[in-house]
VOPAGU-2260 file (C-alpha; in pm, 1 decimal, decimal comma):
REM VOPAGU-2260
SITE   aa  ch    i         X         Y         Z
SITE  UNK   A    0   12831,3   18685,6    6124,9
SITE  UNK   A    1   12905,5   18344,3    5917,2
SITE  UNK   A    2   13189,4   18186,2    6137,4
SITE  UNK   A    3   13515,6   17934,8    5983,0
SITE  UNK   A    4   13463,5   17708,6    6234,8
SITE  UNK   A    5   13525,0   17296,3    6116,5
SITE  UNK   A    6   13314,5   17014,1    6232,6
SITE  UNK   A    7   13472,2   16712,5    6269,4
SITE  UNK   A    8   13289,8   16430,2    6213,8
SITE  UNK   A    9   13287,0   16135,6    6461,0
SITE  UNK   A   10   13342,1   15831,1    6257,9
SITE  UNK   A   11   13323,0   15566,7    6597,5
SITE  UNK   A   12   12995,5   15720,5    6634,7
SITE  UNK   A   13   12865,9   15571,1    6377,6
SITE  UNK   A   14   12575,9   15642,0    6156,2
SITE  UNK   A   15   12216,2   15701,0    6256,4
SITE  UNK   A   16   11877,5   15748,4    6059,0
SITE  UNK   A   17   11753,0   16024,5    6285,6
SITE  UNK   A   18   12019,5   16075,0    6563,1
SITE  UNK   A   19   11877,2   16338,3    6825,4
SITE  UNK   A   20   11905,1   16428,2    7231,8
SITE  UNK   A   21   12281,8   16438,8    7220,5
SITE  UNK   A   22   12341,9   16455,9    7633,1
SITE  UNK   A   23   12710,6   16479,3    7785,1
SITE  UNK   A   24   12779,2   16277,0    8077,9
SITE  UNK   A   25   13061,9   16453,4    8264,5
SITE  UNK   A   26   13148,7   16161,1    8492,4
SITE  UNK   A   27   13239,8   15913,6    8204,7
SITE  UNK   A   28   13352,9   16151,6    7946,8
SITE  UNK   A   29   13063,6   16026,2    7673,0
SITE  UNK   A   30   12823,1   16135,5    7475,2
SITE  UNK   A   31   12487,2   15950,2    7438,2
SITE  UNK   A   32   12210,9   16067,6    7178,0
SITE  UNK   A   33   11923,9   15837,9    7041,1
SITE  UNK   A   34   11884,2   15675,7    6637,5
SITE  UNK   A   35   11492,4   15744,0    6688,9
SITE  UNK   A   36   11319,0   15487,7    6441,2
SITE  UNK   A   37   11612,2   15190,1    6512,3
SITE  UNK   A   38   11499,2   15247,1    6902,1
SITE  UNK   A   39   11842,1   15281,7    7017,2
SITE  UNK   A   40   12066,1   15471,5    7297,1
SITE  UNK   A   41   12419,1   15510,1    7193,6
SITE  UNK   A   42   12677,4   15630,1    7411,5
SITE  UNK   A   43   13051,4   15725,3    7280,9
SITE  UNK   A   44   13387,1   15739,5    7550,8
SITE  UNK   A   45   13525,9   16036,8    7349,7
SITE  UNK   A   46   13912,6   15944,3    7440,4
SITE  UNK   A   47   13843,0   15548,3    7449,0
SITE  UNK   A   48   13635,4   15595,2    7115,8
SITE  UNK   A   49   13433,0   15292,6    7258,5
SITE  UNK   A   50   13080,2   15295,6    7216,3
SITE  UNK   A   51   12792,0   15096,8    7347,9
SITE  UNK   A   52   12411,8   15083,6    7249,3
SITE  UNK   A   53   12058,8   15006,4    7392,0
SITE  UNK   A   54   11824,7   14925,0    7201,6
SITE  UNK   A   55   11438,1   14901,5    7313,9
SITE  UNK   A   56   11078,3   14832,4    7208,0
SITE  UNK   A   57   10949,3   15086,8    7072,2
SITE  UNK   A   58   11053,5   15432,6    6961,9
SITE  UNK   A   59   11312,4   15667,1    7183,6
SITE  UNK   A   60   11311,6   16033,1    7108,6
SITE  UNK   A   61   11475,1   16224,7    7433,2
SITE  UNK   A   62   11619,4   16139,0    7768,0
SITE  UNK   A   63   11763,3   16277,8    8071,3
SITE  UNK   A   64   11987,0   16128,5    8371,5
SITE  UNK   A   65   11941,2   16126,6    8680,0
SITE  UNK   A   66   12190,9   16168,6    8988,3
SITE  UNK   A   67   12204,8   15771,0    9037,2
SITE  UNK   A   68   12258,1   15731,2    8604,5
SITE  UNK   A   69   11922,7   15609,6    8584,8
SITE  UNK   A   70   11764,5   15729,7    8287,0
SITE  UNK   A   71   11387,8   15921,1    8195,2
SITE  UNK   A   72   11305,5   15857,5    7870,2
SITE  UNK   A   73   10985,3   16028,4    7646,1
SITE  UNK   A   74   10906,5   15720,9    7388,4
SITE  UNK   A   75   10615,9   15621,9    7167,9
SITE  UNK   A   76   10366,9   15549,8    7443,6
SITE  UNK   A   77   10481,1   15752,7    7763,0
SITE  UNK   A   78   10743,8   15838,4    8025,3
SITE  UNK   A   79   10950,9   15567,8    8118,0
SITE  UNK   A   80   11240,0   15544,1    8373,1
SITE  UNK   A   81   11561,6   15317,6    8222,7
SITE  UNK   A   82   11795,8   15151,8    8349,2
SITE  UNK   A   83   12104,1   15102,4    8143,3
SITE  UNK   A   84   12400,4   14822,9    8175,9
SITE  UNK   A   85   12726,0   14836,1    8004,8
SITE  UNK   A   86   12671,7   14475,0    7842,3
SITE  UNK   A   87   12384,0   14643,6    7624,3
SITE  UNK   A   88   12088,7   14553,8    7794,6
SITE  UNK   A   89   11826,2   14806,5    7890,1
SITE  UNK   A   90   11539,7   14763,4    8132,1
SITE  UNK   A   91   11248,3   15011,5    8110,3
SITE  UNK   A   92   10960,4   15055,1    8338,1
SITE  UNK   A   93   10644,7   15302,0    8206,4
SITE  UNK   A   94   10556,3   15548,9    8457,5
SITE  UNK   A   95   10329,3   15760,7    8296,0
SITE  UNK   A   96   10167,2   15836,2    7941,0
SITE  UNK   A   97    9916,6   16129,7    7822,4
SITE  UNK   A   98    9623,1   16090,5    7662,7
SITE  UNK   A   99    9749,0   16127,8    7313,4
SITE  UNK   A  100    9457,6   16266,3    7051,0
SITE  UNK   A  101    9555,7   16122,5    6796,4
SITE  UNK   A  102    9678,9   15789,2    6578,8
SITE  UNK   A  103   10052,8   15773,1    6543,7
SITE  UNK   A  104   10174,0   15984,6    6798,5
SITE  UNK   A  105   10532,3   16011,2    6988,8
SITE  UNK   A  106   10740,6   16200,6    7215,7
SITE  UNK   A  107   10974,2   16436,9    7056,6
SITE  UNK   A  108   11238,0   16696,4    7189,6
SITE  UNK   A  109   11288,7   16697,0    7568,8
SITE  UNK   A  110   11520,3   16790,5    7822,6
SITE  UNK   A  111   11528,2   16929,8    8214,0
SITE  UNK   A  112   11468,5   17259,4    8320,9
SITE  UNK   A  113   11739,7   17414,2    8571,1
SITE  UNK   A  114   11527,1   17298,5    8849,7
SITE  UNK   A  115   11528,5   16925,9    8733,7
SITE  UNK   A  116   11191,9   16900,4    8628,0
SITE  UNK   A  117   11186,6   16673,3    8242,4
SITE  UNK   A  118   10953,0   16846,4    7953,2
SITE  UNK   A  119   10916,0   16680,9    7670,1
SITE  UNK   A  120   10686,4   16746,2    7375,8
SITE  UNK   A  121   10446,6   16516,2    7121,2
SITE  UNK   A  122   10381,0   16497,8    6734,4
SITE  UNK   A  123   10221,9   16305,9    6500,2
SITE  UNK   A  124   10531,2   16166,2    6288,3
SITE  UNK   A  125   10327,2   16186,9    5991,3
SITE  UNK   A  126   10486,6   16595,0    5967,8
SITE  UNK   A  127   10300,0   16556,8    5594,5
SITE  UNK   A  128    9950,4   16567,9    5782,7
SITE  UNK   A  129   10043,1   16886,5    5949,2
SITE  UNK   A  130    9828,6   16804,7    6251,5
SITE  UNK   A  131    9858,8   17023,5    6530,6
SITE  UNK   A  132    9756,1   16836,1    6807,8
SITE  UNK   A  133   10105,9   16790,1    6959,0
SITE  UNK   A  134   10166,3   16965,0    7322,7
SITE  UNK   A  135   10425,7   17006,5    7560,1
SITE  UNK   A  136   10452,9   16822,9    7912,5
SITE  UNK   A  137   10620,9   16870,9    8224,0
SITE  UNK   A  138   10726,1   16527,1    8444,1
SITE  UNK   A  139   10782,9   16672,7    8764,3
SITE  UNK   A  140   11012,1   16541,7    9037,7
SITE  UNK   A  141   10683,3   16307,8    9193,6
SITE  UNK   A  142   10719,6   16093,6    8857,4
SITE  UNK   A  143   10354,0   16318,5    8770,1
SITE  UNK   A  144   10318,1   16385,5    8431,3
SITE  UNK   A  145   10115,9   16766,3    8362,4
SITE  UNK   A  146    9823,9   16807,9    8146,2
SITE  UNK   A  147    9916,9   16998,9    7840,7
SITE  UNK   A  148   10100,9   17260,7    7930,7
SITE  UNK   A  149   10165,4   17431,6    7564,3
SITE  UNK   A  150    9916,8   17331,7    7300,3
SITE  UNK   A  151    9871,7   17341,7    6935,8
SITE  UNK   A  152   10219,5   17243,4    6851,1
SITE  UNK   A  153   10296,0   17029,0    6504,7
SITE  UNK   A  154   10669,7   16957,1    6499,5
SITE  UNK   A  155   10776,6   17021,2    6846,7
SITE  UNK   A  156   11114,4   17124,5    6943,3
SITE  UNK   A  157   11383,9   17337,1    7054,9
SITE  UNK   A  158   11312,0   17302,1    7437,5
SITE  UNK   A  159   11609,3   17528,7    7653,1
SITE  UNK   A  160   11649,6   17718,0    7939,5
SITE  UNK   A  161   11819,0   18088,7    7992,5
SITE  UNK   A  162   12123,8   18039,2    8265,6
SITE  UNK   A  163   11918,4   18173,4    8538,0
SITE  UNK   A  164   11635,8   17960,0    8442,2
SITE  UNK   A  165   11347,8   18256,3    8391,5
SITE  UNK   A  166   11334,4   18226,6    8002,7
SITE  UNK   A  167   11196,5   17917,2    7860,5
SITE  UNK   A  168   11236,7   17845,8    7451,2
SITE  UNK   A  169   11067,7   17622,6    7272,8
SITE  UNK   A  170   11037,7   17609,3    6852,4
SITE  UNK   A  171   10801,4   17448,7    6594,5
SITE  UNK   A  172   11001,4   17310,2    6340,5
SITE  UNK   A  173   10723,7   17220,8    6118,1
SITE  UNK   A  174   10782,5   17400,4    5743,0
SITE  UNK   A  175   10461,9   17607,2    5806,5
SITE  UNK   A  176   10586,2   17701,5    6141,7
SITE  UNK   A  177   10981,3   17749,1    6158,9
SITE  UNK   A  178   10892,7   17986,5    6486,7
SITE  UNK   A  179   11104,7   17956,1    6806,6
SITE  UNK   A  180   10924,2   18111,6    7114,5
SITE  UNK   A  181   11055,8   18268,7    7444,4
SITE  UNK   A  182   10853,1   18252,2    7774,7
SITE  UNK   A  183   10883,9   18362,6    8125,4
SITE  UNK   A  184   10942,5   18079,6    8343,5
SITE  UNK   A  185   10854,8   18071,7    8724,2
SITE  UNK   A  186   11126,3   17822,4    8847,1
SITE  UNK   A  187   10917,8   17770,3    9178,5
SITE  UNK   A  188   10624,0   17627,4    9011,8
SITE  UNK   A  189   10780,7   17552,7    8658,9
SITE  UNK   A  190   10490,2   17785,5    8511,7
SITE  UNK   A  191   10566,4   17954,1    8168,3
SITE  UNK   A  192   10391,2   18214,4    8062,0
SITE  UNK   A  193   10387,5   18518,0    7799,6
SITE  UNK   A  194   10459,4   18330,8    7507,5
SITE  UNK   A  195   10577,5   18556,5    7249,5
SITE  UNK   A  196   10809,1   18525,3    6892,2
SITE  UNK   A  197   11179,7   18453,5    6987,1
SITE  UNK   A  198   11323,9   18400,8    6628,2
SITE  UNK   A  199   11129,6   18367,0    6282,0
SITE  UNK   A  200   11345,1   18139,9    6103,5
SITE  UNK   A  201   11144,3   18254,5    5739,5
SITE  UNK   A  202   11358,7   18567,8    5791,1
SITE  UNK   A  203   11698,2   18341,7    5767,1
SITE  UNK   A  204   11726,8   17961,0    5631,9
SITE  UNK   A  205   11610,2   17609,6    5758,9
SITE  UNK   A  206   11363,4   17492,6    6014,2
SITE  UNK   A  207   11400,6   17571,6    6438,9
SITE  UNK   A  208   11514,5   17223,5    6550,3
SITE  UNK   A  209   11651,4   17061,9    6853,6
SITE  UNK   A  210   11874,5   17356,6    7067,9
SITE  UNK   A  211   12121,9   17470,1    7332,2
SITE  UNK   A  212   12221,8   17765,7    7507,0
SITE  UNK   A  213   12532,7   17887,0    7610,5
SITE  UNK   A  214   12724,3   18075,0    7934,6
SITE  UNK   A  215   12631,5   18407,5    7762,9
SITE  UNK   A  216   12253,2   18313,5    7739,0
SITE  UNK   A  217   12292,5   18292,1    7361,2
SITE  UNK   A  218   12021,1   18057,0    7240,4
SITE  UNK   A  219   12175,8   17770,0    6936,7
SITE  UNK   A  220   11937,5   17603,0    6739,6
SITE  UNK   A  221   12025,7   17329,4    6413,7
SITE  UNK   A  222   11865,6   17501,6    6105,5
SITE  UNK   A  223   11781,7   17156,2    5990,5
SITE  UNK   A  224   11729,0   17152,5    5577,6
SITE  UNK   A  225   12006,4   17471,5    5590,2
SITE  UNK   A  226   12331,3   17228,2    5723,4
SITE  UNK   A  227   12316,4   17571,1    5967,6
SITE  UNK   A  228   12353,7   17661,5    6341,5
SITE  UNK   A  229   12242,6   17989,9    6404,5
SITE  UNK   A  230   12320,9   18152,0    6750,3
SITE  UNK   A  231   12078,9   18443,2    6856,2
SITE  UNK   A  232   12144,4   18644,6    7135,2
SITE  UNK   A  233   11903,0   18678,3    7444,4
SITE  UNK   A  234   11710,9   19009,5    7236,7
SITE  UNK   A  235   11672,4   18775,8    6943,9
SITE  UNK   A  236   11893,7   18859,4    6734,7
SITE  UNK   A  237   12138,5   18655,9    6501,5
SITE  UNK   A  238   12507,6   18711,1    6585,9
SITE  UNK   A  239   12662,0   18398,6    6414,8
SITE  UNK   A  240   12591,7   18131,0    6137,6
SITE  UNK   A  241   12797,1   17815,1    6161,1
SITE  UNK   A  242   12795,7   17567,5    5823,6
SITE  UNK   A  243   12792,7   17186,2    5869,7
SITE  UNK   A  244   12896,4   16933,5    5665,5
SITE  UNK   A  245   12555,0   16762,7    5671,1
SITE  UNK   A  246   12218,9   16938,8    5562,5
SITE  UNK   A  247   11997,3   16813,7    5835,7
SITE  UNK   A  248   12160,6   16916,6    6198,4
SITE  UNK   A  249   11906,5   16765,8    6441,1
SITE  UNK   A  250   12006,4   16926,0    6775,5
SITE  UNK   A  251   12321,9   17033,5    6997,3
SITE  UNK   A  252   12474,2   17012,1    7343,3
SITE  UNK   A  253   12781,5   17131,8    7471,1
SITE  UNK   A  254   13013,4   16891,1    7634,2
SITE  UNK   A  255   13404,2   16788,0    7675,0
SITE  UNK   A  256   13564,1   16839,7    8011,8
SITE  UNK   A  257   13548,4   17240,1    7963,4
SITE  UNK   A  258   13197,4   17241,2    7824,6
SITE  UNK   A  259   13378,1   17410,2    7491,0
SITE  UNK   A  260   13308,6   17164,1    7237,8
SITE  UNK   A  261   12942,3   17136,7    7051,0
SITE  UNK   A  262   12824,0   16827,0    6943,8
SITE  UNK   A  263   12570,4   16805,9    6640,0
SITE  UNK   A  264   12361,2   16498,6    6569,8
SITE  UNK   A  265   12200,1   16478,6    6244,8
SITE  UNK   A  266   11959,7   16305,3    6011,2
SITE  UNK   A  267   12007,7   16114,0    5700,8
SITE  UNK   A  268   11738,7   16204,9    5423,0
SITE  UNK   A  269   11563,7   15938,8    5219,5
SITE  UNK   A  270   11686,4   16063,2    4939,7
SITE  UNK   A  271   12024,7   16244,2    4768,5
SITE  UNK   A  272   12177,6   16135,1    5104,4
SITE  UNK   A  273   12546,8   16266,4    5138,5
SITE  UNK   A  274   12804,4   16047,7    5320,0
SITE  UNK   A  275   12823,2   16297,8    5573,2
SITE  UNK   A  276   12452,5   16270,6    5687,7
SITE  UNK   A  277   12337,2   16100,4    5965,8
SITE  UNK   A  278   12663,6   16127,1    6184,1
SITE  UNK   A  279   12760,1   16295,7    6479,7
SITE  UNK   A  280   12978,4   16597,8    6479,5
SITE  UNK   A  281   13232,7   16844,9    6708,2
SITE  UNK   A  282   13324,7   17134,2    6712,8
SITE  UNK   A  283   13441,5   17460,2    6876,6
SITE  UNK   A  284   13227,1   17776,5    6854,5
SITE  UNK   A  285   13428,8   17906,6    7078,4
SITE  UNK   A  286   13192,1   17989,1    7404,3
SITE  UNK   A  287   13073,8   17780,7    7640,7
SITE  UNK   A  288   12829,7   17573,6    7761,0
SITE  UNK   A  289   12621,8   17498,8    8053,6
SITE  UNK   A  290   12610,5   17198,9    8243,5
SITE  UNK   A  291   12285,0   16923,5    8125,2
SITE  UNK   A  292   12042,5   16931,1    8487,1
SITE  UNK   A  293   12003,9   16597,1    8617,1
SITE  UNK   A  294   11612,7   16440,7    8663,4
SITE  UNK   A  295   11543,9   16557,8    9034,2
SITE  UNK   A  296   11312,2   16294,0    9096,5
SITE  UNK   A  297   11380,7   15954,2    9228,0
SITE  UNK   A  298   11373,0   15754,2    8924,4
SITE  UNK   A  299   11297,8   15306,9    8984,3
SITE  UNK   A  300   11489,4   15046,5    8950,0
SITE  UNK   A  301   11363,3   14891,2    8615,8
């Protein structure tokens, strides 16, 4: 079950405090992920090893492209559509925001379904108040934002999509959660429903974070506080355990030009830090990947 499998670390990636959303961008051969609480966008040219950042006004925690390389964006205080340039500057427009329930909320983990619709899911970054008032939206392809669509969430996370696009996953990484959750998913009207247990991560190690599946339908999530990804199978079951040099894995995406190499962002803990946490990291699990949907809808020129 445990795999040999070495991570390399990506040293012109540089180092982030809580580097999430890592998103490959086939047509210029980089990776992009976000540093959440420095409100930046970094993108890495693997072979160049150039990299580029964007940094913005408040708080960035997931993103998706769309077909013209405009960019949707869950922050602190809504939906907004971004437009990027390669000298660093970023220009973002708000387009929508939820009626958040509480003090000190944000967007968390978000990403598109296979029919290009962007979900993305709030917490209360206080995770020591245990509040479980976050829920998960859905920004459709009109630029509307959903009422809640799943509710009761405190850390949430995890957010992927079978192959075929009829099971949806979602996890609460909280420490009194650590559940990941499989639904039916109408793709016509981007409806989940039957929400039942997926993978109880008190049965194995770490916390359900960010997530990607593969071509087999295998479901990878970072067992962040375990330096662990753990790949279940579509019945739930672990088949393989991959070790990292860093303790907190944040979340994963497949990428390179065969969609065989799987990137790992991570955080760096305030304390009893390791010089390994916080980077980025690739590797080959050897399986592959499925391409990141583009944002269907029109996004504006910010």
């Amino acid at each position: 079950m445990s795999a040999a499998v070495r991570a390399e670390r990506l040293d012109a990636a540089g180092r982030a405090t809580v580097g999430e959303c890592p998103v490959w961008r086939a047509q210029e051969g980089a990776l992009y992920w976000v540093d959440i609480p420095a409100r930046r966008l970094v993108r890495l040219e693997i072979e160049s090893a150039r990299r580029t950042e964007w940094t913005f006004d408040e708080q960035v925690a997931c993103f998706a492209f769309d077909s013209a390389g405009r960019v949707v964006a869950g922050m602190e205080s809504g939906m907004f559509g971004v437009t990027l340039a390669d000298t660093g500057e970023a220009r973002a427009t708000k387009l929508a925001a939820p009626s958040f329930p509480a003090k000190g909320m944000r967007f968390n983990d978000g990403r598109c379904d296979r029919q290009g619709r962007f979900w993305a899911g709030t917490m209360v970054q206080d995770m020591s108040l245990a509040s479980a008032v976050g829920a998960l939206y859905r920004f459709d392809r009109n630029r509307a934002l959903s009422a809640p669509i799943v509710d009761g969430l405190i850390t949430q996370n995890g957010l992927a999509w079978s192959p075929d696009g009829r099971t949806m996953y979602l996890s609460d990484s909280h420490p009194l959660r650590r559940i990941v959750w499989a639904f039916d998913f109408d793709a016509d009207t981007g409806t989940p429903s039957n929400q039942r247990v997926f993978a109880d991560l008190h049965h194995y190690t770490g916390r359900p974070d960010g997530a990607a599946v593969d071509a087999d339908g295998c479901y990878w999530t970072c067992a962040n506080d375990a330096g662990r990804l753990l790949r279940f199978t579509p019945k739930g079951e672990l088949d393989r355990e991959i070790a990292l040099p860093a303790s907190k894995p944040s979340m994963c995406a497949f990428g390179g030009s065969d969609l065989k190499t799987l990137y790992v962002t991570t955080i760096r803990p305030a304390t009893n830090a390791t010089d390994d946490d916080g980077h980025v990291f690739a590797l080959n699990p050897g399986v592959q990947g499925l391409p990141e949907p583009d944002y269907a809808g029109m996004l504006p020129v910010a």
